[in-house]
C-alpha positions as a printed NumPy array, in Angstrom:
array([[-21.92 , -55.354, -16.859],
       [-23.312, -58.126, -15.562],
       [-24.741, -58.448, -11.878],
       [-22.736, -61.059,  -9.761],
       [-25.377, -63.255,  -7.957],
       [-28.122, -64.83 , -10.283],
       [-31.043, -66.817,  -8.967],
       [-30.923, -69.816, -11.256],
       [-26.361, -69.69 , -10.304],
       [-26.59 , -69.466,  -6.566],
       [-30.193, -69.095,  -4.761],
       [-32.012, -72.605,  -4.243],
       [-28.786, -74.794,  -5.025],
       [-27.194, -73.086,  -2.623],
       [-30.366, -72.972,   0.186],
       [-30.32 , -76.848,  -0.265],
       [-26.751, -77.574,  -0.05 ],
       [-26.089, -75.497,   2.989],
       [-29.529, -76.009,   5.185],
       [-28.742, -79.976,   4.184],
       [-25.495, -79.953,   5.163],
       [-26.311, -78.079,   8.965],
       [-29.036, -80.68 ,   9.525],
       [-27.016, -83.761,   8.502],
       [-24.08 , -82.354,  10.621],
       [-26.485, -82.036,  13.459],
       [-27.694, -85.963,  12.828],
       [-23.974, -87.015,  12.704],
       [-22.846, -85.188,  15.821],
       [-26.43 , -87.019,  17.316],
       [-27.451, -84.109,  18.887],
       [-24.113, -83.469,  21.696],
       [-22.208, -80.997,  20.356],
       [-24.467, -78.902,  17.798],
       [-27.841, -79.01 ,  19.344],
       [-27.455, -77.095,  23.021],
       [-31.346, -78.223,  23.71 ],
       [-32.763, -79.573,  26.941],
       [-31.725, -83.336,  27.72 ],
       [-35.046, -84.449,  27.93 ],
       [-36.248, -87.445,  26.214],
       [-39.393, -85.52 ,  24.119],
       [-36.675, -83.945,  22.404],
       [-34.591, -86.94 ,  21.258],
       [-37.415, -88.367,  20.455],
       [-38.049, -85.238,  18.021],
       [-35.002, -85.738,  16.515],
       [-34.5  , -89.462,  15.761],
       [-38.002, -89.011,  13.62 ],
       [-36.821, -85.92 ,  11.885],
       [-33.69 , -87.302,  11.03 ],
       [-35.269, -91.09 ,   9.742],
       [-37.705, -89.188,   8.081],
       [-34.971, -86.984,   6.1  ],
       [-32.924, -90.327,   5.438],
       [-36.398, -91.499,   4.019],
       [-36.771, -88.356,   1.661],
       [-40.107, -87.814,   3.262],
       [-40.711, -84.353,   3.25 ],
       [-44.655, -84.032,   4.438],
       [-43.589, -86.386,   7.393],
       [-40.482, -84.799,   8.293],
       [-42.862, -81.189,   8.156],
       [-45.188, -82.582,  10.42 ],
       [-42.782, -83.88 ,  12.775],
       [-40.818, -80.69 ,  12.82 ],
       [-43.985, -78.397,  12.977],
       [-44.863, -80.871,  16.095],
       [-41.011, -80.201,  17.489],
       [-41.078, -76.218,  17.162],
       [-44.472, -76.19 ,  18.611],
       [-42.985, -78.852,  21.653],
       [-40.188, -76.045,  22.213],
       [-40.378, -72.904,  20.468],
       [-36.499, -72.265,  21.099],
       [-35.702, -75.036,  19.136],
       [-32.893, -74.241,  16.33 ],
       [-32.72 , -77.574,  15.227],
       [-36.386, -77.637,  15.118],
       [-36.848, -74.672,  13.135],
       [-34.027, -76.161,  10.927],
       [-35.961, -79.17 ,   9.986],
       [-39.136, -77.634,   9.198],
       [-37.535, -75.042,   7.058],
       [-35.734, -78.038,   5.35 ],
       [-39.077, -80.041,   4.939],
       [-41.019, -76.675,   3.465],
       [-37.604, -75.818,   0.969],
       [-37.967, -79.597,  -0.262],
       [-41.635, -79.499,  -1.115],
       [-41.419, -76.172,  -2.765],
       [-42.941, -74.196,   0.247],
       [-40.382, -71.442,   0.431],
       [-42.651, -68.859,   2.183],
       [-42.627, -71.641,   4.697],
       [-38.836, -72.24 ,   4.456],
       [-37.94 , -68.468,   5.068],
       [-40.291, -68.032,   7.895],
       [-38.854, -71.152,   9.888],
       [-35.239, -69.807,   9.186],
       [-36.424, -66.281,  10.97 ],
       [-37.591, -67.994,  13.794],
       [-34.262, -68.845,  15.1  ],
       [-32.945, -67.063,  17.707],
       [-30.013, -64.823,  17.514],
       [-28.411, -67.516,  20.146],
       [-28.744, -70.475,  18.663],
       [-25.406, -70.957,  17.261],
       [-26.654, -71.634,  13.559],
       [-28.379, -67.981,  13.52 ],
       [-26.279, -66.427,  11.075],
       [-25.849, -69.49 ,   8.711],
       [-30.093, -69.537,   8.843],
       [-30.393, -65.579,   8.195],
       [-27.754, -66.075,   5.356],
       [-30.249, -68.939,   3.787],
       [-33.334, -66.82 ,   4.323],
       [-31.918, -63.512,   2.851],
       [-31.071, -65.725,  -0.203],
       [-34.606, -66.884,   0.004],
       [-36.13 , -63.71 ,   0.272],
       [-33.904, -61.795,  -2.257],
       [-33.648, -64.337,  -4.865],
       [-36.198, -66.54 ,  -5.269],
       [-39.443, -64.654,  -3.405],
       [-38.243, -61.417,  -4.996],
       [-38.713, -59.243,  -1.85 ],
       [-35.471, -57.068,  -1.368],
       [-36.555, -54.966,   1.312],
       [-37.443, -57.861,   3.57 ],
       [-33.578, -59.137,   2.698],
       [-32.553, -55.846,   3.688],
       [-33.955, -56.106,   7.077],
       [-32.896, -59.601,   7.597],
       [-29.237, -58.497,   6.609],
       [-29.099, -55.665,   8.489],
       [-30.266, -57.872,  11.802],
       [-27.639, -59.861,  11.243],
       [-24.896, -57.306,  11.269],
       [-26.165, -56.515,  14.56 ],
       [-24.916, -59.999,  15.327],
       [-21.801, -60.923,  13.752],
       [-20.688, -56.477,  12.645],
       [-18.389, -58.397,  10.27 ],
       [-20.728, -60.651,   7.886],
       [-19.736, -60.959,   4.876],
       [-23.045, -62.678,   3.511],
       [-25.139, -59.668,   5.256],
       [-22.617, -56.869,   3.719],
       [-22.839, -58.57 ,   0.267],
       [-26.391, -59.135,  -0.188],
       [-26.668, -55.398,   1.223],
       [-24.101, -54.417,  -1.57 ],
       [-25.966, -55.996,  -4.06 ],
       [-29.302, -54.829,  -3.269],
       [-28.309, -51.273,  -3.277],
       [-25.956, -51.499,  -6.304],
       [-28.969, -52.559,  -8.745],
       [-31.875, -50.494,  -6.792],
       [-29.034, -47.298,  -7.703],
       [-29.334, -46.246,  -4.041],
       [-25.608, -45.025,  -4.475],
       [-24.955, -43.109,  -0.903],
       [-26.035, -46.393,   1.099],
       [-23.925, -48.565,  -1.829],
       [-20.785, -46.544,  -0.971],
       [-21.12 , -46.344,   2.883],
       [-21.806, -50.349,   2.816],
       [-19.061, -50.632,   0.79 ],
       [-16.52 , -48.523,   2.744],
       [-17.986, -49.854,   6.075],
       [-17.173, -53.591,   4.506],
       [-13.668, -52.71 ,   3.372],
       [-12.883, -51.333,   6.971],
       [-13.954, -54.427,   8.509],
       [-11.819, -56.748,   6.012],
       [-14.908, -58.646,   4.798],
       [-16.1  , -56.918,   1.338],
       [-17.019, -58.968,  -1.308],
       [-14.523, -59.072,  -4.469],
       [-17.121, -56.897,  -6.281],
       [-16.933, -53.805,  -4.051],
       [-14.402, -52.187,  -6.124],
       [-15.957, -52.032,  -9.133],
       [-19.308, -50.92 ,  -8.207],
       [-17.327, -48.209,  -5.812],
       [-15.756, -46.617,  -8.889],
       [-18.362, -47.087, -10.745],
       [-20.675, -45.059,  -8.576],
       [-21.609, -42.381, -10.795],
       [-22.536, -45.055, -13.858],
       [-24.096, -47.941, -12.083],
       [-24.947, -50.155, -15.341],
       [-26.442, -53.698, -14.932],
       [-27.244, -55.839, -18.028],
       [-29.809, -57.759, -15.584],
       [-31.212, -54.873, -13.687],
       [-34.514, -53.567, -15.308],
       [-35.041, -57.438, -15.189],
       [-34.897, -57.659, -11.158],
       [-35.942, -54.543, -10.172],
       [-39.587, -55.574, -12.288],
       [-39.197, -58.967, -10.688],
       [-39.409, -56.945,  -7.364],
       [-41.984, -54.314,  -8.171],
       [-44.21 , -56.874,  -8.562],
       [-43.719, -57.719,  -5.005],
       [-43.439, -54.778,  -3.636],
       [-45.361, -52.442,  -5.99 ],
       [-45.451, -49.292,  -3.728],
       [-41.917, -49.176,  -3.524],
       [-41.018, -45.298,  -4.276],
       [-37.066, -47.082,  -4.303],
       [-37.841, -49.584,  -6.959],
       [-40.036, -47.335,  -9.014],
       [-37.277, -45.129,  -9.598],
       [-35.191, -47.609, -10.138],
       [-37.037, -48.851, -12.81 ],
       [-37.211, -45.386, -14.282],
       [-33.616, -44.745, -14.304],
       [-32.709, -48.099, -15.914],
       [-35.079, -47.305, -19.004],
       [-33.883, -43.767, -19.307],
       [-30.615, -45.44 , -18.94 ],
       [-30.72 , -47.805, -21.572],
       [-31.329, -47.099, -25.556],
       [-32.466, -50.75 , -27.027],
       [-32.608, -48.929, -30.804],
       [-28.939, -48.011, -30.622],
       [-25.423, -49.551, -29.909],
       [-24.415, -46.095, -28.498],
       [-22.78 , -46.963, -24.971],
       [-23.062, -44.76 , -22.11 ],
       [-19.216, -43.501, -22.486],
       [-19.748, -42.298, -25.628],
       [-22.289, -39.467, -24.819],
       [-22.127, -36.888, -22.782],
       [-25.526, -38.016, -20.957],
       [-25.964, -40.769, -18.752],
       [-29.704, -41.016, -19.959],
       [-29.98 , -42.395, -23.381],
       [-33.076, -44.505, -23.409],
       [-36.644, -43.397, -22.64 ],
       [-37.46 , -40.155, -20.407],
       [-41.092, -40.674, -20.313],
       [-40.976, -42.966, -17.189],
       [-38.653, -41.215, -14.981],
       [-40.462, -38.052, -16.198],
       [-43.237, -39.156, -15.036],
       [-42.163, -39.747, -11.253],
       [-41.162, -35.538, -10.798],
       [-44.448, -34.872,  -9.83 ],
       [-44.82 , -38.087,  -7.371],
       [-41.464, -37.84 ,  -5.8  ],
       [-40.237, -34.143,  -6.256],
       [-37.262, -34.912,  -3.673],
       [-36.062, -38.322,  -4.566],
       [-32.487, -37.784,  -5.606],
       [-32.468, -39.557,  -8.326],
       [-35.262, -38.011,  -9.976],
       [-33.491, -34.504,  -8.915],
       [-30.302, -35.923, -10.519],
       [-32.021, -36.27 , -13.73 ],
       [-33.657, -32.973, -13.715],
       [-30.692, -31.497, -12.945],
       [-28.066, -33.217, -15.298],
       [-31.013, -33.107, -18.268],
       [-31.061, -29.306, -17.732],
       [-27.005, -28.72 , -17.641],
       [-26.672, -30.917, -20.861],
       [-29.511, -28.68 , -22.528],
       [-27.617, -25.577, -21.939],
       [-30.582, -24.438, -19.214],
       [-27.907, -23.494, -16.286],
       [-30.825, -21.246, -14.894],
       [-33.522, -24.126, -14.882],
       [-30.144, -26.759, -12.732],
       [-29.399, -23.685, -10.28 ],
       [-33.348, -22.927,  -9.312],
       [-33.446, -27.092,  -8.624],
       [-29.894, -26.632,  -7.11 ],
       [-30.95 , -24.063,  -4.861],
       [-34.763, -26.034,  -3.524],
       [-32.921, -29.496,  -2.614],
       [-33.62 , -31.497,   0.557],
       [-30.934, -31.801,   3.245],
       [-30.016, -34.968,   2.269],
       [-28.513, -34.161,  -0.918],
       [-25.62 , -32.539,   0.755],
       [-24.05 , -36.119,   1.47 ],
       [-24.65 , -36.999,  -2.844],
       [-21.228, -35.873,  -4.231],
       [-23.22 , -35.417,  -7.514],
       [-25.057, -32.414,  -6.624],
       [-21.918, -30.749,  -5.425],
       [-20.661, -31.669,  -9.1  ],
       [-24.059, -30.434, -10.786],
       [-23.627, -26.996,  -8.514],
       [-20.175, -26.682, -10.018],
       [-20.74 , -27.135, -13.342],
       [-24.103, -24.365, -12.66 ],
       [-21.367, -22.167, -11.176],
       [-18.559, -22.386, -13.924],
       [-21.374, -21.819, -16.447],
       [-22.504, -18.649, -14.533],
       [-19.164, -17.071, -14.366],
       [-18.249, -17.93 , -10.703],
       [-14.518, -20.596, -11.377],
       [-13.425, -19.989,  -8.035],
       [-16.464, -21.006,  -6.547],
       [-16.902, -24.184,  -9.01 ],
       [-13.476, -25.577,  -7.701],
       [-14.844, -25.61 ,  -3.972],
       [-17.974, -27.622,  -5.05 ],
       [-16.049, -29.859,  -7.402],
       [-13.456, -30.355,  -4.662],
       [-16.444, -31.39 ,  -2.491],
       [-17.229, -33.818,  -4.592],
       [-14.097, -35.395,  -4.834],
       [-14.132, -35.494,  -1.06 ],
       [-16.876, -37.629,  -1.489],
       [-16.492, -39.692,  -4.836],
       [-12.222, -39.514,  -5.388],
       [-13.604, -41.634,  -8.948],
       [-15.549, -38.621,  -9.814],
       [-13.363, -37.5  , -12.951],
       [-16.316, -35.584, -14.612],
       [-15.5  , -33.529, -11.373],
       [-11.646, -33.162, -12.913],
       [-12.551, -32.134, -15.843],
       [-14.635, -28.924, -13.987],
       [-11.859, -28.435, -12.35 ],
       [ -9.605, -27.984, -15.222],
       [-11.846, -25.904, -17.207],
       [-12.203, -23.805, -14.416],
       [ -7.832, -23.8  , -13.729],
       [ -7.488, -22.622, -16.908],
       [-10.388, -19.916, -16.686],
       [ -8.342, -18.851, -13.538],
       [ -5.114, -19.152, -15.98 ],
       [ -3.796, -21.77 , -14.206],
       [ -2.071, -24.132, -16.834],
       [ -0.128, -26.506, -14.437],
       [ -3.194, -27.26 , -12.522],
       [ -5.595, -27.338, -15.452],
       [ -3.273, -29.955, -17.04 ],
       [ -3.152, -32.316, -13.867],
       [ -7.107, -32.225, -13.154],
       [ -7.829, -32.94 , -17.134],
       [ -4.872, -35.864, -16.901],
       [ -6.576, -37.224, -13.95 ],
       [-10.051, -36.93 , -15.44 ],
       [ -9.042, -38.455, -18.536],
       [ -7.403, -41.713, -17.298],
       [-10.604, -41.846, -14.285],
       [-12.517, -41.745, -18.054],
       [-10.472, -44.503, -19.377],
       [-10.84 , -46.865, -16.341],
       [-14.954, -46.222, -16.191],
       [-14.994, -46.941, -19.769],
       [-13.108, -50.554, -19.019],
       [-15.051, -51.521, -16.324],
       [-18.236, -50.824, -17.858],
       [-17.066, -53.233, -20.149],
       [-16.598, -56.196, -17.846],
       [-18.995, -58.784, -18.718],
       [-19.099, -59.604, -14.774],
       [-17.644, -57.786, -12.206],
       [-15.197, -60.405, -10.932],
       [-12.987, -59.582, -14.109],
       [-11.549, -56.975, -12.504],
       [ -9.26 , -59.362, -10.886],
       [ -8.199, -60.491, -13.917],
       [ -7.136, -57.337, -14.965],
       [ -3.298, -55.981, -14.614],
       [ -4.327, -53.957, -11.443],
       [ -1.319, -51.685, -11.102],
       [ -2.747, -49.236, -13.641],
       [ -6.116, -49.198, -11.186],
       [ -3.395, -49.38 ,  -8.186],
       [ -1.444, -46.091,  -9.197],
       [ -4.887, -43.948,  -9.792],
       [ -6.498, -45.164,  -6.468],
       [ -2.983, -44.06 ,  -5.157],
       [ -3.263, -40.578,  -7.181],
       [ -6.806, -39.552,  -6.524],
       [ -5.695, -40.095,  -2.255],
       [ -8.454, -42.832,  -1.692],
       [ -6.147, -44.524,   1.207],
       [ -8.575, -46.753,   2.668],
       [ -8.902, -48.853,  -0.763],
       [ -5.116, -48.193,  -1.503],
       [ -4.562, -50.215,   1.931],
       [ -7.192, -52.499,   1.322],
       [ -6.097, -53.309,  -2.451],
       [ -2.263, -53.405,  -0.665],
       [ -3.75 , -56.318,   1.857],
       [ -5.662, -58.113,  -0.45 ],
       [ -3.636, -61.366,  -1.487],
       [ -5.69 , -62.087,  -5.292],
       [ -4.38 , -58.39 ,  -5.852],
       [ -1.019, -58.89 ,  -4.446],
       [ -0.51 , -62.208,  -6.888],
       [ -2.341, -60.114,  -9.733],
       [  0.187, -57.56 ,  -9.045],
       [  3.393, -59.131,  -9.282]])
């Protein structure tokens, strides 16, 4: 599956078109209505230059007149506007995203600037953990944004940071203003798979080479991914099919990321080596409590050691979690029928199976925005079944699903 937001489809097109369009409204409206600067005459005279300069396509003047303005009044939106427009035009986009954080949360084009520099930062200067900050300060502004929850969305879907990915994504639904993505990467949660990803996350590390995030990252998507073999990830019974060396590698370095404990853990169950998952199982930080996978890992370790009963309470916690977590079903039926418990064994392994099915199509998307394409009341009636009632509402409210739907 492809990622939805490219660089070369929506970054600096986009910057242009929108940071043009605010300053040419601003020119239009002459300054009453948009601008809410001191009526002094400095100022005007600030902004008949900077606009006759912009008519004139002359970016080097219209930067030296705006770093003249910002310098004139600091609290200058407008201001800061024009010299970020100036820098974007001549290529200066460290300039351009610098200007754009200068504006102050009252200026009444603050979120529309923080949208263009988290695009900026993100996309085109390849620093995601700057564009995480600069989304994050913008929720503090406007708690519903649905630029800020997207690019957050994105971020953590392709840097695998899966907890933060669902919370964002939950938070988003709740407040109406998720992107049409969120459902896809939500169930997929336990697969995250992005044709594009080993591509950005290098783009990034270059940046930001320190990262312990991104270096994982990287890891995971070349365990992840087998170039020599058309073998997809549905088809095996590991989720790592690629290269182990890298990820391998990082136990030392980071002995409590979770994703590095993940692998260790789910390499070791696969292998048969229950005692080698339960010794990691039982030396986790706290913070693995809130990953529904280790709850699944410690009741797989616990089926395998004898103990059914006390598998179904782990996998259950897990579903509490992750509902879309059918390897979680199929523990629990193994286990139901261990317990000789037919009628439930059958429901968990029907649920499990068709949660199988439904990874195994969306995996296939070529971009996530096909799910709306899809005949949704199949997706609809397992949401419904596995009791995930904040996405059954917001699935019920959402009008491209309603139309898809009848």
């Amino acid at each position: 599956m492809h990622e939805l937001k490219t660089p070369q489809s929506t970054g600096k097109k986009r910057l242009y078109i929108l940071l043009s369009g605010v300053f040419l409204l601003a020119a239009f409206c002459g300054g009453r209505a948009l601008l809410h600067w001191r009526a002094d005459q400095i100022e005007q005279k600030f902004f008949t230059a900077a606009v006759e300069a912009r008519e004139a396509e002359d970016w080097e003047l219209l930067r030296e007149i705006s770093e003249r303005w910002v310098s004139h009044n600091t609290d200058s939106g407008t201001g800061w506007l024009a010299l970020a427009d100036s820098c974007q035009s001549l290529g200066d986009l460290e300039c351009a995203q610098s200007a754009l954080g200068k504006i102050a949360p009252t200026d009444p084009h603050y979120l529309e600037a923080r949208a263009l520099r988290g695009d900026l930062l993100y996309l085109d200067l390849k620093r995601p953990s700057e564009a995480e900050s600069n989304w994050r300060e913008m929720l503090e502004i406007d708690s519903a944004s649905a630029e800020a929850y997207q690019g957050l969305i994105s971020f953590y879907a392709l840097s695998v940071q899966r907890h933060k990915m669902m919370e964002t994504i939950r938070d988003a639904i709740a407040k109406q203003c998720e992107p049409p993505e969120s459902y896809v990467y939500l169930i997929l949660s336990d697969r995250l798979s992005f044709g594009t990803g080993k591509f950005r996350i290098d783009e990034w590390l270059e940046k930001e080479p320190d990262n312990q995030i991104l270096e994982v990252a990287h890891a995971y998507y070349v365990a992840r991914h087998n170039d020599s073999s058309t073998q997809s990830v549905q088809e095996t019974n590991s989720l790592y099919q690629g290269n182990w060396s890298k990820i391998e590698a990082l136990i030392s370095r980071y002995p409590e990321n979770l994703n590095v404990l993940a692998f260790q853990i789910e390499s070791a169950l696969i292998d048969g080596k229950t005692s080698v998952a339960i010794d990691l199982l039982n030396q986790l930080p706290n913070e693995a409590a809130e990953d529904f996978r280790f709850w699944r890992f410690r009741a797989r370790s616990l089926l395998e050691s004898g103990a059914a009963d006390q598998a179904i309470n782990a996998a259950r916690t897990s579903l509490q979690m992750n509902p879309y977590d059918w390897r979680s079903r199929v523990i629990l039926a193994e286990a139901f029928r261990i317990l000789q418990q037919p009628e439930n064994a059958r429901l968990e392994a029907e649920l499990g199976a068709k949660g199988k099915a439904l990874e195994k199509t969306l995996l296939s998307l070529q971009n996530p925005l096909d799910f709306w394409e899809m005949d949704l009341r199949g997706v609809y009636e397992y949401v419904q079944i596995v009791g995930d009632l904040p996405i059954v509402e917001a699935l019920r409210g959402n009008a491209t699903f309603m139309t898809t739907e009848k």
